[in-house]
Every structure is written in C-alpha cells, then in structure tokens.
N, C-alpha and C positions, 0 to 999 in steps of 0.2 A: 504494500500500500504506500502511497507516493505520500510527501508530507501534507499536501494540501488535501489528499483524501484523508488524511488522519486528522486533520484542524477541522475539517470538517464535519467531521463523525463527532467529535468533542463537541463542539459549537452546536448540533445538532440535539446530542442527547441533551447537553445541557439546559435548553429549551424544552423541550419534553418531559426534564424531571421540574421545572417551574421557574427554572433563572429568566428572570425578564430585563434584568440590569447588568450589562458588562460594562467594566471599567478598565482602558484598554491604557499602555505606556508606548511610545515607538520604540521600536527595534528593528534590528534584522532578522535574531533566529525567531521572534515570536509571529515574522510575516504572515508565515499562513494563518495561524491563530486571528491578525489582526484585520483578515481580509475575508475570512471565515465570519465574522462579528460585523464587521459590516454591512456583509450580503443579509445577516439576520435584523439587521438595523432597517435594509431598505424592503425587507416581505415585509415588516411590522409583528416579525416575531418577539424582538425585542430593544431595547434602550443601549446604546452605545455613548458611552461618556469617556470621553479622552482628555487624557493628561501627559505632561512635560515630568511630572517627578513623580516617580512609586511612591514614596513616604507619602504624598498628599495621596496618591490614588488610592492607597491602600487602606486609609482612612474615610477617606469617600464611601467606599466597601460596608468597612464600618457600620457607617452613619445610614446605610440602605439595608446593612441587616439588623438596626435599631429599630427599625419600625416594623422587623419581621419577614420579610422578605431576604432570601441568598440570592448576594449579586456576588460576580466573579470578577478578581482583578487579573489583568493577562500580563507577562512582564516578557522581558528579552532575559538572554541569561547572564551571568556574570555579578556586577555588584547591583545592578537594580533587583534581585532579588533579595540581597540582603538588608536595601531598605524599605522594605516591605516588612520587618520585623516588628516595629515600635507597634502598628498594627496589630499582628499577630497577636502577639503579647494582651496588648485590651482587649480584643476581642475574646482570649482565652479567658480573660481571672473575669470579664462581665460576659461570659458565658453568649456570646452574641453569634451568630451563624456568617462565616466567612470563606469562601474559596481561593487559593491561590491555585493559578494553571500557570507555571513556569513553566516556559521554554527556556530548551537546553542542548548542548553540542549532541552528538553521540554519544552512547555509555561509552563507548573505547577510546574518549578522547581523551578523559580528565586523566591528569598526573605525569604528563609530556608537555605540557605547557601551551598548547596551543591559546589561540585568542579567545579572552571572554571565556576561559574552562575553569571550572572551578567546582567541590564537591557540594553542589547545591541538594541531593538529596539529604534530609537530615538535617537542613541549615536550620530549620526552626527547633530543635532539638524536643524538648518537652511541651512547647507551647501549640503544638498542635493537636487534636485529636487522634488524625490518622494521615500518615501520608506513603504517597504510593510512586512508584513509576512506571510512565507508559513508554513506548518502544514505540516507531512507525513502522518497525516490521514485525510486530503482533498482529495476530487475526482481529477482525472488526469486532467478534462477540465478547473479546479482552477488553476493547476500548470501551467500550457499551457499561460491560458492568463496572468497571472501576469507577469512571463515570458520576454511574449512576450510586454506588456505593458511597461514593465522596458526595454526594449532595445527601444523601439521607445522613450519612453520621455527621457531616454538617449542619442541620436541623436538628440532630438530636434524635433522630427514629428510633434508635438501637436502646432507648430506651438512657442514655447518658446525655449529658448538658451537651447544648448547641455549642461551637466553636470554629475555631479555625482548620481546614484542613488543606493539605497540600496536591496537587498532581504537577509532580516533574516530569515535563513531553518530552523526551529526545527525539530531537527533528534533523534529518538527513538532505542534504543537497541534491536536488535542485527544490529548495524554499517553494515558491511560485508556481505555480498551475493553471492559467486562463481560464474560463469554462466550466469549474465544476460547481456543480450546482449544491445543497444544503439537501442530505439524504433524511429519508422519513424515516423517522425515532418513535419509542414506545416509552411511558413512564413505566419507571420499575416501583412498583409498592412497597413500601418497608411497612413494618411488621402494628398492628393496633395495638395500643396502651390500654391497659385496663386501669379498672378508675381504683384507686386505692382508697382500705377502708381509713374512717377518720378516726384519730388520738381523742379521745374525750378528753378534755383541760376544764378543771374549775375555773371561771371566770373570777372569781373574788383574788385577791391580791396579786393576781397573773398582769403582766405587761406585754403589750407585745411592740417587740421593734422590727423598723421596716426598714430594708437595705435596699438600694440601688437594685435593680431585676432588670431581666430582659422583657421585651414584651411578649415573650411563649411564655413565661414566667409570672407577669404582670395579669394575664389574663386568669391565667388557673389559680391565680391567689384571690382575684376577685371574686371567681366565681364562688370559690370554694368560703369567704369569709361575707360576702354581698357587702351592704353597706353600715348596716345595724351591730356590728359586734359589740356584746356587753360586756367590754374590757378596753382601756385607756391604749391607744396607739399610737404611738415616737415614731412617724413614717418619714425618711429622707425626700426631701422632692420629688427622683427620679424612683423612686418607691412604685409608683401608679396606686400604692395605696392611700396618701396624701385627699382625700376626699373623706367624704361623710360625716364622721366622727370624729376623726385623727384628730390628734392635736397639733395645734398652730405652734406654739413654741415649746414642743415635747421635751428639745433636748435642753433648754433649762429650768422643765419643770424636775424633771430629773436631779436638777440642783438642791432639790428640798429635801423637806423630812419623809415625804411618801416614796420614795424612793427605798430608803430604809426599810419600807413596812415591805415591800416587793417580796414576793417568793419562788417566783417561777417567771421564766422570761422565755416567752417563744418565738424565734426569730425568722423572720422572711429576708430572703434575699441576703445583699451583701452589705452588712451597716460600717462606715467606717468612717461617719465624718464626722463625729464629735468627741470629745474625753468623756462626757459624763456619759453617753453609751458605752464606751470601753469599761470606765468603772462599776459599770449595773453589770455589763456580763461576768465581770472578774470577780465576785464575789464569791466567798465560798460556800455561803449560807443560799443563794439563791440557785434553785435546780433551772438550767437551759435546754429547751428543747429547740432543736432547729431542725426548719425546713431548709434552710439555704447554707449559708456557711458559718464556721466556728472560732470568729478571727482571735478571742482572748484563747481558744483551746480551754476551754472552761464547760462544753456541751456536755451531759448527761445521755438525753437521747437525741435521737435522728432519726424524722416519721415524714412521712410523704403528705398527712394533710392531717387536718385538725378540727375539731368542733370545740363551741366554748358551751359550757352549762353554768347556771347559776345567775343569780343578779345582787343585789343588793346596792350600797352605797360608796360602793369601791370608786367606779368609773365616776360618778359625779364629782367625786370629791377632788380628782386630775382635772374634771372640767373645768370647777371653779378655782383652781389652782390658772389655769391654762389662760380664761378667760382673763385672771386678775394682772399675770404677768405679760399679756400679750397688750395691755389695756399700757403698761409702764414702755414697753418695748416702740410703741406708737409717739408714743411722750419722746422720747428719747428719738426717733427718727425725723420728728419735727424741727432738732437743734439745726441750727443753720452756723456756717463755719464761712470764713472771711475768704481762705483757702481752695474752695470748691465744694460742690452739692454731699448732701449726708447721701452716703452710701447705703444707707436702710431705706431711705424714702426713694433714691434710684431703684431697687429691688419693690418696692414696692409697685411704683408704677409698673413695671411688668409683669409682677405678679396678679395685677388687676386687669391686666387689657385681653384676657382670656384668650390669647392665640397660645400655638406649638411653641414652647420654649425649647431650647436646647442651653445648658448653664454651663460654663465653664469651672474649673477647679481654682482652690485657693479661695478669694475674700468672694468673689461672688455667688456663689451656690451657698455659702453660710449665709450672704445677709439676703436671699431667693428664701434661704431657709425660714428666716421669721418675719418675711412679706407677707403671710397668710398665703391662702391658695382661693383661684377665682372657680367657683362653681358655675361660671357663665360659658357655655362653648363660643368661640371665633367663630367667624365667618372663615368658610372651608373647610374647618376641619372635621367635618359628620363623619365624611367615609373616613378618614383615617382611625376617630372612635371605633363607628362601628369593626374595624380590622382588627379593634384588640378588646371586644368585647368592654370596652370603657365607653359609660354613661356620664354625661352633666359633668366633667372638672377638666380642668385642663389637661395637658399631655404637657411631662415635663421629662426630658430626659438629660445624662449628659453623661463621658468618661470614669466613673469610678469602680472600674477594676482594676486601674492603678492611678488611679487618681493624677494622672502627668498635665503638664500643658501643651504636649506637643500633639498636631492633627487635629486642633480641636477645630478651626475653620473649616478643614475639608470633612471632618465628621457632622458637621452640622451643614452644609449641603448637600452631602448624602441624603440626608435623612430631608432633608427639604425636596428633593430631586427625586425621591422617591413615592413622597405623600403631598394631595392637596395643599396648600396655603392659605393665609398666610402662616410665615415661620417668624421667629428670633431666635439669634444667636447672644446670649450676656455673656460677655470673655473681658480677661480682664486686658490690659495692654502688652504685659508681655508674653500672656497665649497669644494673642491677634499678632504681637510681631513675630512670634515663632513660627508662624503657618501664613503669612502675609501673601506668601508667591500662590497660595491655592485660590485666593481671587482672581487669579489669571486665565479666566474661563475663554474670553475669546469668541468664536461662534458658536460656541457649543453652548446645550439648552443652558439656559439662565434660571434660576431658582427665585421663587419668592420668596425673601428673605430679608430682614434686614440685623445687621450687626450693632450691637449698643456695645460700646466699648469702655469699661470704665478705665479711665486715664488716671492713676495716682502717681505717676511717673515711677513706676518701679514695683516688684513685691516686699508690696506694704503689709502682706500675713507674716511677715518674719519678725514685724516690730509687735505682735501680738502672742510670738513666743518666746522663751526662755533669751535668745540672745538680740530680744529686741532690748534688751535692759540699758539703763545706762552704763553697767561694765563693760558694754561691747561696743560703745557710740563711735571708737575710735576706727574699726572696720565696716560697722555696720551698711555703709551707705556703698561702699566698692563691693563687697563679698556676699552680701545676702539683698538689698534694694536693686542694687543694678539698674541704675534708674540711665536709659538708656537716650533720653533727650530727640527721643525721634518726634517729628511730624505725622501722625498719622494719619491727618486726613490729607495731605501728601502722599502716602506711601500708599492708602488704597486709589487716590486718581490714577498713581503709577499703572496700577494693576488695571484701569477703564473701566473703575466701578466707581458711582456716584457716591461722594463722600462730603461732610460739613460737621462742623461741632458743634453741640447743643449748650446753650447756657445755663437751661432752666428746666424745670420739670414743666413747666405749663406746655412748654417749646415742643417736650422730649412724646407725652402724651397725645398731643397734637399730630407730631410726625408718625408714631405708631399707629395712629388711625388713619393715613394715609395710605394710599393702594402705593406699591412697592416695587416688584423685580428686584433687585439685588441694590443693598445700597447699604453705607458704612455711617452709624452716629457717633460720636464721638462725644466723650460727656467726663468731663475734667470730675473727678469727684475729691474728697478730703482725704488727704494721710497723713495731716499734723497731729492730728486727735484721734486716729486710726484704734492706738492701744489704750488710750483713754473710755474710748465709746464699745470697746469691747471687754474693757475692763469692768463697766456700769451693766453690761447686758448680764457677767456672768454673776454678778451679785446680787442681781433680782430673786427674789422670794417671794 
C-alpha cells in the first residue's frame, strides 16, 4: 500500500469512528496525512484547522476535546512531535480525549542519523494511554483497527479515563499520490458501560468537593447527583458542578469552624486549587471517598457513584455560613485602587455575563472563583449545554491537570472552534504572552471569542505566597513577577486580531455584550494591594 493509500485509510476511518476536527502542522513526511484531511475538509466530512506551531496545535486539540469531542493533531516527524508534549501531559492528568497521528521516516531509519529521525515511538512515555505503530506496508484490516482502537481508548470505551493516545505512521517514499480518493470506512463499537451500583453516604456532616472534570465526567456526575443534593458543595469552576446549591465561596467557608465538624469528604473530579481543600482532605479524623482523584493520598474508599441519605441542618448551616461570607467578599471587591480595576469585580463581571468561559491559571480562576456563578444561559450556547447534559448555569472550563500557563490561548479556541458562541477566554498577561503566536489564525475559521486579559504587569500570585514577603523584596520582582513590560494590545494587532484596552468595568460589560469574532480586551487590573486583598479574603469568617 503506497503512503497516500495508507493516509488515506487513517483519515478515512478516523471519520467513521467520529473525529470531525483535525488539526493539521506543515511538513513533508506528514504530506499524505495532510492532503488526506483536506480532501475530508472539502466532502464536508470534517473540520481542518491548521497551524504554524505543534505546541499551539496541540492545545487547540485540547480545547476540542474539552467540550467532548476527539479531534486529531497530525504532525511531520522529528522535533515537532516533541512539542506536542506540554499537550499530552494536560490532556492526561485532566483526563481529556486526544489523538496524536505522527508521521515518521521508516522503522529502518532511526539510529543512522538520517534527517528528521528520531525515536519518536514512546516519546510520550507514561503520558499517554496507549500508543501504537503503523507501517504502510501492513495490510489495510491493520490500519482499520488500530485506528479505530486508538479512538475508542481515547474516549475512554475500555472502560478507563479518556486521554491522550499516540499512532506513529511510518510513511515510505514517494509521499504524494494524485487521484486517490477517501475509501469507505465502518465504525468499530467499543464495548457498553454498565451503570454502577450507588455508595449510600449519610448526608449529615459529609462534604462534598468538586474538582476540575472533563465533560464525559461532568455529565455522569450531574446526572448521577441532579441539582438538589442534601449536602454542602466546595465545587471548583470548571467542576460543571458549580450550579444549584454549591456554594459561592466554599473554599473559605472551609476556613471556619464547620469544617472541623466535617467527617467524610466525597470527592468528584480533580480539586487542586485551594489550601483549605488540601487541608479538609489531609485530615486524619475525616474518612474520603473518591470518585475522581486522591491528590493529599489520604482516600479510604474508591466507588464509581454515590447516593446521599439523610437531611437535617447540616447543609443550611454552610448556606448561611456561605451567604454571610460571600455578602463580605462583595464589600471587598467594591474597593477601588488608584493603581488599576479590583481584580474580584473584573471576575465578577464575567462571571455574570452568562457566556462559555474558559479561565486561565494562577490569580484569575481564584478571583472567577468567588464571582458567584451566572444561572443565566448566553446567547448560543443551548447546543453546546445540551452536548453535556448541562441545564441553566454557565459552562466554565479551563487547564487544571497541571494547572500550567502555557497553551492556554490555543486551548481556548479549540474549544470555541469546536462549540456554538459566544466564548471568553480570562488569562492572565503572562499566559496570553506565552501563547500570543496562537492568535495567528490567518484564513482559517475564526472563533467567536473574545480574550479579557488581566494586565498586572507580571505574576502577581507569587506576592500572595510565602516568598511574596518582605524577606524576598530584594529578588522578588526579577525571579518570581517577571513583569515583562510588553504592549499587548500591540502584540495581539501583531497577530491581525482586533485589540484595545479597557478602562473601566462599565466599558468592559458593555464590550462583552457586543457581537464579536475574535478580539483581545485588555484590562490593567491592581497588584499593589494584590497580597493585601487576599490576605482580607482569607480571614473572612
């Protein structure tokens, strides 16, 4: 089989087991691969999104299997598969559904030195699910199932967490093939889940905390919990559990004396963005049941799903706890600074304007965090609700399987690129300058989207831990701020994306109800008083 009958037969089944999005890089050995995705682009089989750099593409990837759908990234071989890593890696520990189809020399090349050879199978080492290599002189029923094996244990069929998987293509010379057309494919069905019985849990002094989830994850914790759970809820933003009941500022109600009374903690998903969660699970008096993961190592059991029984005056008492502190937290985001806008009343206005968020890591996803959450759907986003089984709250998603700043703009066009509109992206300035070149779209589809960028000229979360102190004032501002003096409503015009800076909240509101295409706000916020105003949050009672 010639290379471009083998790029084709990939391209082909991939389409058949349900990929509707490839995200393509130029190359030479991945030609056939990338002339195979075109031809699928122009039947209207599926979405071709091309890019100049893997690292963005691969985050693009990403951000289209956040909303639940597997798109495929295609690379050339050599070092643009290796950056395709940082990828890899999120997609593994937030459990997100990812393909990589590398193209690669022959298997007989690597270890002679030829050009662009390199031992690319295995490069993702642990971080992948499963990965495999194809040959273009294997028989077509080879290429079929691997295939199609690689998209079901990337979905998670096999009954394990969704993730990243690999197919290394060794493609043989002559690359190119005129004329061949996209061969008819069969989905291969992976195997039906049966529904697991449910943990009965006392609802009285139980907590439940909600971690970062995927949306195959997001949807079965809804179903399985609805809206009414008679127990106090600590759900992260990107939780999808952040509706109904949850609480608004769970993670410093946590800071009180009910906390103490806590005896059991049952955990959804991945929690890892506050200390006062760390410290409820690390106790040794409180028994943890998880459904998702066990980041203090502190879990008892591990059950597939859960019921709550009981009622009494447990959960009100979190309420009004919740309600009193979230009542102070508002007080406190009203302060106005000479320096630039409070960073709580920025998070706030987006957490009101009811569209698709996508948060970035660091200061902004904590101050998203105690914005409340809008129970109003945006305009466009119904179908993307209805795809994950989410009624009435927003859709908040963002990076934390390793919580990094890097990809977070092309992860948030994926995920705009893949669903209805409109979107936002809250990043803070030095994610948005770490992933700047991925606004460099070009002719390719454009996203409804718009970036709110908060500007504190540097990471301003470092002056809110331990060596934000005065003992370390003499480094602080080289080593940990990095406060890098860019222009960036310059840097996104660079990139021929519509860009300006906002003054004000009145301004910032106003633009957000604006119809959009892709465009960059830019909103100077405060970091003189950064450790001060998070110093006053964490002492609320």
């Amino acid at each position: 089989m010639s290379a471009q009958e083998s790029a084709n037969q990939i391209v082909a089944q991939l389409i058949a087991q349900g990929v509707r999005h490839l995200v393509l890089c130029p190359g030479s050995r991945s030609a056939p691969l990338a002339l195979a995705a075109a031809q699928a682009e122009r039947l209207g089989l599926a979405k071709l999104h091309v890019r100049t750099d893997e690292r963005g593409a691969g985050f693009l990837a990403l951000g289209v299997g956040k909303t639940g759908e597997l798109a495929a990234v295609i690379t050339t071989s050599g070092t643009a598969v290796g950056n395709l890593l940082p990828a890899v890696m999120e997609a593994s520990h937030s459990r997100v559904p990812l393909l990589v189809v590398s193209a690669d020399r022959p298997a007989d090349w690597p270890g002679f030195g030829a050009n662009q050879t390199t031992c690319q199978q295995g490069i993702f080492g642990g971080f992948v699910r499963w990965s495999t290599e194809i040959d273009d002189r294997d028989g077509e029923r080879s290429w079929k199932a691997q295939v199609s094996r690689a998209c079901l244990i990337a979905a998670g069929a096999f009954g394990g967490a969704a993730g990243p998987v690999q197919l290394n293509v060794h493609l043989r010379e002559p690359l190119a093939e005129p004329g061949l057309g996209l061969p008819a494919a069969s989905k291969v069905i992976g195997p039906e889940h049966r529904r697991p019985e449910p943990a009965a849990i006392p609802s009285d002094k139980t907590v439940v905390i909600a971690g970062d989830a995927s949306d195959q994850e997001s949807a079965r914790y809804l179903e399985m919990l609805g809206k009414n759970w008679p127990v106090p809820v600590v759900a992260e933003p990107s939780s999808a559990l952040r509706c109904g009941q949850a609480l608004r500022c769970g993670r410093l109600v946590l800071n009180t004396e009910l906390a103490d009374e806590a005896q059991r903690v049952v955990v959804f998903g991945h929690p890892t963005l506050s200390r006062s969660v760390t410290r409820l699970l690390s106790r040794s008096h409180v028994e943890v049941i998880s459904l998702g993961s066990d980041p203090t190592r502190n879990a008892s059991r591990f059950v597939e799903a859960v019921e709550f029984a009981g009622g009494g005056t447990w959960l009100e008492r979190w309420q009004e706890a919740d309600k009193r502190i979230a009542a102070r937290v508002d007080e406190l985001a009203e302060l106005r600074f000479e320096t630039g806008l409070n960073p709580l009343a920025v998070a706030g206005v987006i957490a009101r304007c009811g569209q698709s968020v996508f948060v970035g890591n660091s200061n902004p996803i904590r101050d998203f965090d105690l914005a409340g959450f809008s129970e109003v759907v945006g305009p466009g986003t119904e179908a993307a609700l209805a795809s994950r089984s989410v009624r009435e709250h927003q859709i908040v998603r963002a990076n934390r399987g390793l919580a990094g700043i890097d990809g977070l703009v092309s992860t948030a066009v994926g995920i705009a690129l893949a669903e209805p509109g409109p979107h936002i992206a809250y990043l803070g300035d030095l994610s948005f300058l770490h992933d700047v070149n991925a606004l460099a779209i070009g002719t390719e589809q454009q996203p409804d989207l718009t970036f709110v960028v908060a500007d504190d000229s540097g990471g301003s979360i470092f002056s809110t831990l331990e060596y934000g102190g005065p003992e370390y004032a003499q480094d602080f501002e080289r080593v940990f701020a990095t406060d890098r003096r860019a222009d960036l409503v310059q840097a996104a015009r660079a990139m021929g994306v519509e860009a300006e800076r906002v003054e004000n909240l009145e301004t910032l509101t106003l633009k957000l109800n604006q119809p959009g295409g892709m465009r960059v706000l830019v909103v100077g916020v405060d970091r003189e008083h950064r450790s001060e105003l998070n110093a006053a949050l964490e002492a609320l009672r």
